[in-house]
C-alpha positions in Angstrom: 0.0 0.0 0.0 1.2 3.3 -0.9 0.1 6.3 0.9 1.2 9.1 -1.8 3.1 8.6 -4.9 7.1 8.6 -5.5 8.0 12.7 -6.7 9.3 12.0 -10.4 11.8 15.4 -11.7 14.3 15.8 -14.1 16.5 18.6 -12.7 17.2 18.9 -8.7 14.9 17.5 -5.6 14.9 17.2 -2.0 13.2 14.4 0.6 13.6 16.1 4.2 11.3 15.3 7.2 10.0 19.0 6.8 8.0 20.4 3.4 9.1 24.3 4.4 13.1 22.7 4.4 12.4 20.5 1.2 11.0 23.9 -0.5 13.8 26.3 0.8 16.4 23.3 -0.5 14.9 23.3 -3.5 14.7 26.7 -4.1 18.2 26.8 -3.6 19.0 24.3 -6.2 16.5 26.0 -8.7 18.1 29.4 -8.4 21.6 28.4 -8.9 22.9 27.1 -5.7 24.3 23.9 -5.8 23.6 20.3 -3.7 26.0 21.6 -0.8 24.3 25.2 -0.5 20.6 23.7 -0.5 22.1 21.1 2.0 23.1 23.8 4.0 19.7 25.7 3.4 17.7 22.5 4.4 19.5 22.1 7.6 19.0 25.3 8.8 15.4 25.3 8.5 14.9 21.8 9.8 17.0 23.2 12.8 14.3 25.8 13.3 11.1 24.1 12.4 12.4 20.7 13.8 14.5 21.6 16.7 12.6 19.0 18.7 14.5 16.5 16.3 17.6 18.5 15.1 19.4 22.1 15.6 22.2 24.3 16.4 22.8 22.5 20.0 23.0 19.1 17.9 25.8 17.6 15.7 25.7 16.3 11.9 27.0 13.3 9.7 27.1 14.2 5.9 28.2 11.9 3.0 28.6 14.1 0.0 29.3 13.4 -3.9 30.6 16.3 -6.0 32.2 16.1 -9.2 32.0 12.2 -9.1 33.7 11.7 -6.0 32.2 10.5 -2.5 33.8 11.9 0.5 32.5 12.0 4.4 32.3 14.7 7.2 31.9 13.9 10.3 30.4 17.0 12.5 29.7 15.0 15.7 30.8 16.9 18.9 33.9 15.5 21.4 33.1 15.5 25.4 33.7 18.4 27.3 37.5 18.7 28.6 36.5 18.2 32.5 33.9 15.2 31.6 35.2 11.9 33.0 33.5 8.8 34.9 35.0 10.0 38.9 33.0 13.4 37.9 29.9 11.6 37.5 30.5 8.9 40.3 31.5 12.0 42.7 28.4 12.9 42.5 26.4 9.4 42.8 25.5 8.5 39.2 25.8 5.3 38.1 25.1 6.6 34.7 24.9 10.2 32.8 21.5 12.1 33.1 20.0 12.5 29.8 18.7 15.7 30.5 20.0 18.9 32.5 23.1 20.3 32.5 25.0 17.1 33.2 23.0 15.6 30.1 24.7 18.5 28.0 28.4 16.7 28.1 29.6 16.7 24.4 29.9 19.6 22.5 27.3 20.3 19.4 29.1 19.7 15.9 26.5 20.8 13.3 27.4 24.4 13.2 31.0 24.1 12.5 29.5 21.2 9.7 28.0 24.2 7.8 31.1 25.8 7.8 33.0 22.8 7.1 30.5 21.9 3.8 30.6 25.7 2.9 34.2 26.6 2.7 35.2 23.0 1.1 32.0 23.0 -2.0 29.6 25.8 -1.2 29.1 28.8 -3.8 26.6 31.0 -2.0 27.4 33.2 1.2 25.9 31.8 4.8 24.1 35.0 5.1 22.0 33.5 2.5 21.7 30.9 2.8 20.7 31.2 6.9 17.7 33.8 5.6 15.2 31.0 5.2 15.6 29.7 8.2 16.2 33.1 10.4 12.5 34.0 9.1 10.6 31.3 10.5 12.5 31.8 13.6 12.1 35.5 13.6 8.3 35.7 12.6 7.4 32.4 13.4 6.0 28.9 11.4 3.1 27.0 12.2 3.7 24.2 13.9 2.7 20.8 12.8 0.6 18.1 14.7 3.3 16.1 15.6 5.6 18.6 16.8 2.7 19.9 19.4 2.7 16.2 20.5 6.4 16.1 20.6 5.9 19.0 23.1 3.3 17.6 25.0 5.5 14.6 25.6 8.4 16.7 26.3 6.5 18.7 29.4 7.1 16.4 32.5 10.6 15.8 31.1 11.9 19.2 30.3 9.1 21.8 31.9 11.5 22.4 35.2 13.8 24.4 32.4 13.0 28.1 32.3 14.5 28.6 29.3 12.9 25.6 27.5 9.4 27.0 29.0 9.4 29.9 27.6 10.0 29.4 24.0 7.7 25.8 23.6 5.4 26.7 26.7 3.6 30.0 25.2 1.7 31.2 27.8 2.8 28.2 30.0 0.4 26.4 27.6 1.4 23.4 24.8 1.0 25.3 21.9 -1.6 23.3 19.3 -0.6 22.0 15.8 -0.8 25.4 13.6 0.2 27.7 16.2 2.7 30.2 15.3 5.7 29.4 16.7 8.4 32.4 17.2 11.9 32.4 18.7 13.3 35.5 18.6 16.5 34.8 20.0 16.9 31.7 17.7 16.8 33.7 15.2 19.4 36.6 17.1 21.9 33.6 16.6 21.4 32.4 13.1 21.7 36.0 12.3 25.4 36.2 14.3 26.1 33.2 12.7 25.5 34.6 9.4 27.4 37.8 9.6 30.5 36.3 11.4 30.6 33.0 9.9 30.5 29.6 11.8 33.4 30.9 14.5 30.7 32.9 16.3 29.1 29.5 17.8 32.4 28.2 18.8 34.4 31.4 19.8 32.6 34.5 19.6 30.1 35.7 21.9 27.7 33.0 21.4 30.0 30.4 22.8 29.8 33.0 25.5 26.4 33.0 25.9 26.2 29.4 25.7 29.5 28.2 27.6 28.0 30.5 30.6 24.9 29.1 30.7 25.9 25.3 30.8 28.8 26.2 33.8 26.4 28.8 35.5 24.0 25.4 36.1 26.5 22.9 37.0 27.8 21.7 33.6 30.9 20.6 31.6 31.1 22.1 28.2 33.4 25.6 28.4 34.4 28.4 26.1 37.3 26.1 25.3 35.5 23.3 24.9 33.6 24.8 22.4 37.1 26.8 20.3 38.4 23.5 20.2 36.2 21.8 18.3 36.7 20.8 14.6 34.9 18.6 12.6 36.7 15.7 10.1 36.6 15.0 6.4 36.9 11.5 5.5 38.1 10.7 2.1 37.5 7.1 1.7 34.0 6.2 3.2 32.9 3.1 4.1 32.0 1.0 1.6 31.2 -2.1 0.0 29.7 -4.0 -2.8 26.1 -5.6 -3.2 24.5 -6.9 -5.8 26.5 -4.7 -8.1 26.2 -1.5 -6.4 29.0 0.4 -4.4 27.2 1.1 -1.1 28.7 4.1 1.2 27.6 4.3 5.0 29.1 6.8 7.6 32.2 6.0 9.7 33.0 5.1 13.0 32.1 6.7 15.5 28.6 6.3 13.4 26.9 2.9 13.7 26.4 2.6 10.1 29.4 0.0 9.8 26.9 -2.2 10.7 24.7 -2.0 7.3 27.8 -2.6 5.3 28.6 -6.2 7.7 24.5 -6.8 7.7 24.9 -6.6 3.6 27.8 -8.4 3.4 26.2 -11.7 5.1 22.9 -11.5 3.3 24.3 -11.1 -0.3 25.2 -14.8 0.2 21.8 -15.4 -0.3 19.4 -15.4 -3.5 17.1 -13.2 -1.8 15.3 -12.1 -4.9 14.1 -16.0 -4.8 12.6 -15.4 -1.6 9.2 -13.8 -1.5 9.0 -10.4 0.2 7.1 -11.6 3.2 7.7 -15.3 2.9 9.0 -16.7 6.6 12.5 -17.7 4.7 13.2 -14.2 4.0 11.5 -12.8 7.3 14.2 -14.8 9.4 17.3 -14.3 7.3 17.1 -10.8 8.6 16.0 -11.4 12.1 19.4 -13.4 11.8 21.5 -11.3 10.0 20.5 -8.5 12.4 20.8 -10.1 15.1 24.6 -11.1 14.1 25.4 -7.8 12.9 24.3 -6.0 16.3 25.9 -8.3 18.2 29.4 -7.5 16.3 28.6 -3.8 16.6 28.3 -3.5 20.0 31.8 -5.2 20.0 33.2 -2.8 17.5 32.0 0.6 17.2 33.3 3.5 19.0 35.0 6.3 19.0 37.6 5.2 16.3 40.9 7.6 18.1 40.3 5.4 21.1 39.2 2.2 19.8 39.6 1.7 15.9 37.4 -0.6 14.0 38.7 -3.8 12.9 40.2 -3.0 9.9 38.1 -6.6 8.3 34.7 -5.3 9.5 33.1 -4.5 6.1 34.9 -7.4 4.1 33.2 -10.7 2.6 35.4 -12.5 4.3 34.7 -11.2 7.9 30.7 -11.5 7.0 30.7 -14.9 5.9 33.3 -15.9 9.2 30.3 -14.4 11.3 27.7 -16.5 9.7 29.2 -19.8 10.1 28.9 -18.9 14.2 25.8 -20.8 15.7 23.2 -18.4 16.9 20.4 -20.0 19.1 17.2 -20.1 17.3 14.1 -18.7 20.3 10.7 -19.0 20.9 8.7 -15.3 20.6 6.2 -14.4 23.2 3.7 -10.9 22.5 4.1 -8.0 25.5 3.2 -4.9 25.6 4.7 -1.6 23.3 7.2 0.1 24.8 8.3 3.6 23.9 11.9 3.7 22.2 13.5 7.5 22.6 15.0 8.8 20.4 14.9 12.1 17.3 16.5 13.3 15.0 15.7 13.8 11.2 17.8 12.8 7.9 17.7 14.4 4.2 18.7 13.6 0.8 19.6 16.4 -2.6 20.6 15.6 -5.6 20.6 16.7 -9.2 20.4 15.6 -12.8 24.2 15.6 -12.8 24.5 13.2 -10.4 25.6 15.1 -7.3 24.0 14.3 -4.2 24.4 15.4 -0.2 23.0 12.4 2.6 23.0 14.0 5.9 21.3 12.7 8.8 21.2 15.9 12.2 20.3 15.2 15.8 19.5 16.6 19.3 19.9 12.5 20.0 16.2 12.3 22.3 13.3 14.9 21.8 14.8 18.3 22.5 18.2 17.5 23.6 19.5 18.2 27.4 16.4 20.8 27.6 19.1 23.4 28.5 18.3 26.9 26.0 21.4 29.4 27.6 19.7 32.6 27.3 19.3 34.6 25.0 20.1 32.4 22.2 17.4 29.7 22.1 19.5 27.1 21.3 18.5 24.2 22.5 21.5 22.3 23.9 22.0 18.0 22.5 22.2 15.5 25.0 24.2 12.8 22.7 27.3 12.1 25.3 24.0 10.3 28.0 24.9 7.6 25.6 28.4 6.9 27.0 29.3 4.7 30.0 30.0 5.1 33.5 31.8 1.8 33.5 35.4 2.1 32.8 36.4 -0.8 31.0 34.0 -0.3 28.3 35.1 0.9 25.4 32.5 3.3 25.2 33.1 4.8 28.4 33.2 8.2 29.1 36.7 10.3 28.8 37.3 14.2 28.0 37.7 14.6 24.5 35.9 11.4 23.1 33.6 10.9 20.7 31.0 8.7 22.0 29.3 6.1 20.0 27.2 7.7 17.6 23.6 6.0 16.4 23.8 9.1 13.1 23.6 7.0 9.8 23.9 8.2 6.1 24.3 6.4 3.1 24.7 7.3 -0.4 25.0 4.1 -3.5 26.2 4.6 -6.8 25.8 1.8 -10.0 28.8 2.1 -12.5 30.0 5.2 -10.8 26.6 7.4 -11.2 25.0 8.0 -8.3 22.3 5.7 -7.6 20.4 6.7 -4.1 20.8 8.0 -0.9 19.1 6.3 2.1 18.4 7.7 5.8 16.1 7.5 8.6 15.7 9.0 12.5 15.3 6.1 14.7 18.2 6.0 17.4 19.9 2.3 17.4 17.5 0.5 14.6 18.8 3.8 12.0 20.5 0.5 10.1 17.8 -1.8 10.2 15.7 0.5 8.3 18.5 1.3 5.9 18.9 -2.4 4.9 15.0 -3.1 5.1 14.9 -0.1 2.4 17.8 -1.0 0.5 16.9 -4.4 0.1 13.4 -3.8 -1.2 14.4 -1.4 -3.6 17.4 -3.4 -5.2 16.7 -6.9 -4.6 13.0 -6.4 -5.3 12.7 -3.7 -7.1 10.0 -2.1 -5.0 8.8 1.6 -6.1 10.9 4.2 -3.6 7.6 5.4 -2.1 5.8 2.1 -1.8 9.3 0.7 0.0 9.2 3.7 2.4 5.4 3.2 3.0 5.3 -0.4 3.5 5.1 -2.3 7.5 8.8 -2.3 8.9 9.8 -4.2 12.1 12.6 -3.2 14.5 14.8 -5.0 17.3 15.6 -2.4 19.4 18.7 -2.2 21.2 21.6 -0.2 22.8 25.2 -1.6 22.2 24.8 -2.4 26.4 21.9 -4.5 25.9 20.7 -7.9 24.0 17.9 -7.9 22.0 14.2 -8.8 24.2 12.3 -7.5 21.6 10.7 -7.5 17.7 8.8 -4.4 17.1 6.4 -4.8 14.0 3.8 -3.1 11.9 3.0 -6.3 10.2 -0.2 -8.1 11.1 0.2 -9.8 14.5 0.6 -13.6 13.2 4.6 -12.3 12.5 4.5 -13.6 16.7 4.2 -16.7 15.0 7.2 -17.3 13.2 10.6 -17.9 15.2 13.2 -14.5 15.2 16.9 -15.4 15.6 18.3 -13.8 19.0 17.4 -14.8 22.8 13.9 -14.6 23.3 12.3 -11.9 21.6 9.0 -10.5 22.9 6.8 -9.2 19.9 5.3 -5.9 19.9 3.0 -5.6 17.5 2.8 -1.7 16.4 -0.6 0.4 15.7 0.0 1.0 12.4 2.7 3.1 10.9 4.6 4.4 13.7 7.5 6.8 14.6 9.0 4.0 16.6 10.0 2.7 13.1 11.9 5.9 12.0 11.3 9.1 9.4 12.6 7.5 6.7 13.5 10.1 3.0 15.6 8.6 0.4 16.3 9.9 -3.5 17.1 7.4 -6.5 18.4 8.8 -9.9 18.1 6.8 -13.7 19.0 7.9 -16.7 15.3 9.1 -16.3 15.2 11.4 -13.9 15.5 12.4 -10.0 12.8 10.4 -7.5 12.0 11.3 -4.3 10.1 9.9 -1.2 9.4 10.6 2.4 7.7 9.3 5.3 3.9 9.0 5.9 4.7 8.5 9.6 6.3 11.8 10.0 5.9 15.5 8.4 8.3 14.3 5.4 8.0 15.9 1.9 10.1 15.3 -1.7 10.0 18.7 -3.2 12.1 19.2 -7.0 11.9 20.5 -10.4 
């Protein structure tokens, strides 16, 4: 079942979670601005109109392909200088508050990312291309159904922060979908931003403003904290083959080395054989997934600290992990449980063949909940993801990148850009990637219709073994056995969030094609 129809254009498009960022990017594109410039367009509006998801407090992976070439930045944020595990235990933690001050422990990366994308590919000036989004912070946007639900969920969690309150508590009231939303001094800091350049977040007065703020309540992130930062091109991606198509996935300290290990193991098998829904199919990728998660939360950290094995994406390493045994379960039904976690992903690309996949995030709904004043920006809580417990190796230290659930992924076919593939969704980012991917190129399922059709997720943390299968299919799925230890099944209402935003684009000698996500505010706009 489709629930709108795939977006068919010859010259430029974007998918983004948001219609006002898809139009903004593609206005870009359409008056001369190239994929990198409407990326940084689309961003900034989504960090306005979406900053329960995304924003200026929250940090960025980008895979970008310019003038046939794929390279990677990495725009994730380090931990503050004075965070370490005896800070924390000092105080009686046994793990890091996700929200507060002491939630706010890595520095945000997307601003310098802008900067980073600009100087290296963009042709139009920041001031520009920040205007979009300054508007809707200065005069305000109307705010979509889910985003008024977003804050109504938010209130118990975040509603002890003043600054929080006063921007998304109008009149100490939730605000209801089409209310105008304004934030003035949002858009006092995109406008800084604009006329100094992307220094102003990281050591101008904003850094001020915000470094104050954090240390003023108890935090960890300082002015030097924040000058330090840099973000980090990658020239050689992740990658491998399938099914005749190069496949590129974000780096370490991303998660998305699992996709490329998941993709490895199930090109052993003839899945186009298989039907779609058949139970053979069905548990080859409760297996695979189950095998691949297991090696990731083995693997995947902050690669300065604790490198990736340098087989991880081979054939060779895949088909090692599949000969392990993995204990076939019984399934038992329980109840939903809600799986945290926002952020928000978008493709561009044009008739030429260049193409930006960047996925944004606050990690959960609005971040830490700390705003410093006066700039309404709305500070990430991505470091609550690191642990208290020493010999991990993704324990917290000052300066580390923490494990990172951001994925992007971009695939080309004889060197021409093919797609580019992203959802929100916190751990399960690359189950939905390779539920998508495999639908569109092993079944050759319309873009749309593979977005729109009834996912299922395992959720888990890389501390954590699977418990349960999350699925929008019809309830008999209990029925059929899911490789792990026992898995509880949840069966979904419907499309839900718990399954991810998903957008993607796919280009032919045809044209550009775009999709987005019936379960979230998504929208393919191009010409």
């Amino acid at each position: 079942m489709s629930y709108r129809s795939t977006v068919m254009v010859k010259k430029g498009i974007v998918s983004s979670s948001h219609e006002l960022a898809s139009f903004w990017g593609a206005k870009c594109l359409h008056d001369g601005g190239n994929v990198v410039d409407a990326a940084i367009a689309t961003s900034a509006v989504l960090s306005v109109v979406q900053n329960n998801m995304c924003g200026l407090g929250g940090d960025m992976f980008a895979l970008v392909k310019f003038d046939g070439r794929v390279v990677e930045l990495n725009s994730s944020g380090r931990a503050a200088g004075l965070a370490s595990i005896e800070f924390y235990e000092k105080r009686g933690f046994s793990q890091i508050p996700p929200r507060g001050p002491l939630g706010a422990v890595t520095v945000p990366g997307m601003v310098r990312g802008w900067g980073e994308l600009s100087n290296r590919f963009g042709t139009k000036e920041l001031k520009e291309l920040l205007q979009p989004a300054t508007g809707y912070a200065e005069g305000g946007f109307p705010i979509t159904e889910k985003y008024a639900e977003s804050i109504r969920e938010s209130v118990p969690l975040l509603g002890q922060f003043e600054g929080w309150r006063e921007i998304f508590l109008p009149q100490g009231q939730v605000p209801h979908p089409g209310f105008n939303l304004k934030q003035r001094d949002l858009a006092k800091s995109l406008r800084a931003i604009a006329l100094s350049g992307v220094d102003e977040f990281y050591e101008g007065e904003l850094s001020r403003l915000i470094a104050d703020e954090i240390t003023k309540q108890g935090g960890l992130i300082t002015q030097e904290d924040l000058r330090k930062h840099e973000s980090n091109w990658n020239e050689r991606p992740l990658s491998t083959d399938y099914r005749g198509v190069r496949i590129y996935e974000t780096s370490p300290n991303s998660q998305a080395a699992t996709v490329l290990l998941w993709l490895n193991m199930l090109e052993r098998s003839q899945i186009s054989e298989m039907g779609l829904e058949s139970d053979e199919f069905m548990n080859l990728m409760f297996d695979t997934c189950i095998r691949a998660y297991k090696e990731r939360a083995k693997s995947i950290a902050d690669p300065a600290a604790f490198p990736l094995p340098s087989d991880f994406t081979s054939k060779k390493f895949a088909e090692e992990i599949l000969s392990r045994k993995v204990p076939t379960p019984s399934t038992r039904v329980v109840k939903p449980a809600r799986i945290d976690g926002d952020t928000t992903y978008f493709a561009i690309a044009d008739s030429e063949g260049n193409c930006v996949s960047v996925i944004q995030s606050n990690y959960m709904g609005f971040g830490s909940g700390v705003v410093p004043a006066g700039t309404g920006v709305v500070v990430h809580n991505r470091g609550c993801y690191f642990t208290l417990d020493p010999s991990h190796h993704n324990s917290l230290a000052p300066n580390k990148r923490t494990f990172h659930t951001l994925c992007a992924s971009l695939g080309e076919k004889d060197g021409e850009t093919l797609f580019a593939i992203g959802s929100m969704g916190g751990d399960v980012q690359p189950q939905i990637h390779v539920q998508l991917m495999t639908q569109v190129l092993d079944f050759h399922v319309d873009l749309q219709q593979a977005i729109d059709r009834p996912r299922w997720i395992i959720p888990m943390t890389i501390y954590e073994s699977p418990s349960k299968l999350c699925t929008e299919f019809d309830p008999s799925l209990a029925e059929r056995p899911a490789s792990s230890n026992e898995l509880g099944i949840v069966s979904l209402n419907g499309r839900s969030p718990e399954c991810g935003h998903a957008q993607a684009i796919y280009r032919t000698a045809e044209g550009l094609f775009g999709a987005a996500d019936p379960r979230g505010d998504g929208a393919s706009v191009g010409f």
